[in-house]
C-alpha positions as CSV (number, residue, x, y, z in Angstrom):
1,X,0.0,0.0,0.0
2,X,1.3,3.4,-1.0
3,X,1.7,5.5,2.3
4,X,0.9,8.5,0.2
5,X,-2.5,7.1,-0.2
6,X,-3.1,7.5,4.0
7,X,-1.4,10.6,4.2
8,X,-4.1,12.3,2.1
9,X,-6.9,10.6,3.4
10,X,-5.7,11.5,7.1
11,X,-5.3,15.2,6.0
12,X,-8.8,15.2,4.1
13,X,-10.2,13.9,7.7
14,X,-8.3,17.1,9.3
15,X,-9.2,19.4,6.5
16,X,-12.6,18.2,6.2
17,X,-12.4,19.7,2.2
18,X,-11.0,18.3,-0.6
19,X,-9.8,22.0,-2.2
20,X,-8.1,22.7,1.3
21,X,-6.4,19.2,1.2
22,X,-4.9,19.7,-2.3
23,X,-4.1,23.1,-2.0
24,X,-2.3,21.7,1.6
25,X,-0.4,18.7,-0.2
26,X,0.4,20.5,-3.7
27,X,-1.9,18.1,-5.8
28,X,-4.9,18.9,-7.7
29,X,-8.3,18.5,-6.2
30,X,-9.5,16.3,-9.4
31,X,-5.9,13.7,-7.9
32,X,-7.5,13.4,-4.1
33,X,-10.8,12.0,-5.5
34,X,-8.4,10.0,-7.4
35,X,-5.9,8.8,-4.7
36,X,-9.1,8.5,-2.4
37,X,-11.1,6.1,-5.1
38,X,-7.8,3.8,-5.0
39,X,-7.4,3.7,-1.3
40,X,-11.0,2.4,-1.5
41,X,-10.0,0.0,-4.1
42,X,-7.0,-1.3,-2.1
43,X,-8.9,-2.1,0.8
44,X,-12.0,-2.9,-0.7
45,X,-14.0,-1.1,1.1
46,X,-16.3,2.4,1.1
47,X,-13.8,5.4,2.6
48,X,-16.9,7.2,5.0
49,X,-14.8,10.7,4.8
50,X,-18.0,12.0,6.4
51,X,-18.2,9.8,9.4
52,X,-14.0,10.0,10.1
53,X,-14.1,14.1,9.7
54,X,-17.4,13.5,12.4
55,X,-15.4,11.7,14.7
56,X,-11.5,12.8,13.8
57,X,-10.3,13.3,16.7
58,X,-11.7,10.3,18.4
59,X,-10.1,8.1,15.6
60,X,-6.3,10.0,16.0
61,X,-6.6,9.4,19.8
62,X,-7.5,5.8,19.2
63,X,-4.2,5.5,16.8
């Protein structure tokens, strides 16, 4: 799994926008969706970026 894939999910959690989290990373917003879409494809499962921005900080304590 490519690290960079996590990195921008975790900021898109902090950010909780996906022009904010390209603009932060240097990427277009059009490659998040993208990088997002393959995380969900790696682990085969549906990335709820609503429910982890919801409960963030809950989920970084956990970590």
């Amino acid at each position: 799994m490519d690290l960079k894939l996590l990195k921008t999910f975790v900021v898109l959690s902090k950010n909780k926008n996906y022009t904010r989290t390209a603009d932060e990373l240097g990427y277009a917003q059009s490659s998040i969706s993208a990088q997002i879409q393959q995380l969900e494809q790696e682990l085969n499962t549906k990335c709820d970026i609503s429910f982890v921005i919801k409960h963030f900080h809950r989920i970084i304590e956990w970590l």
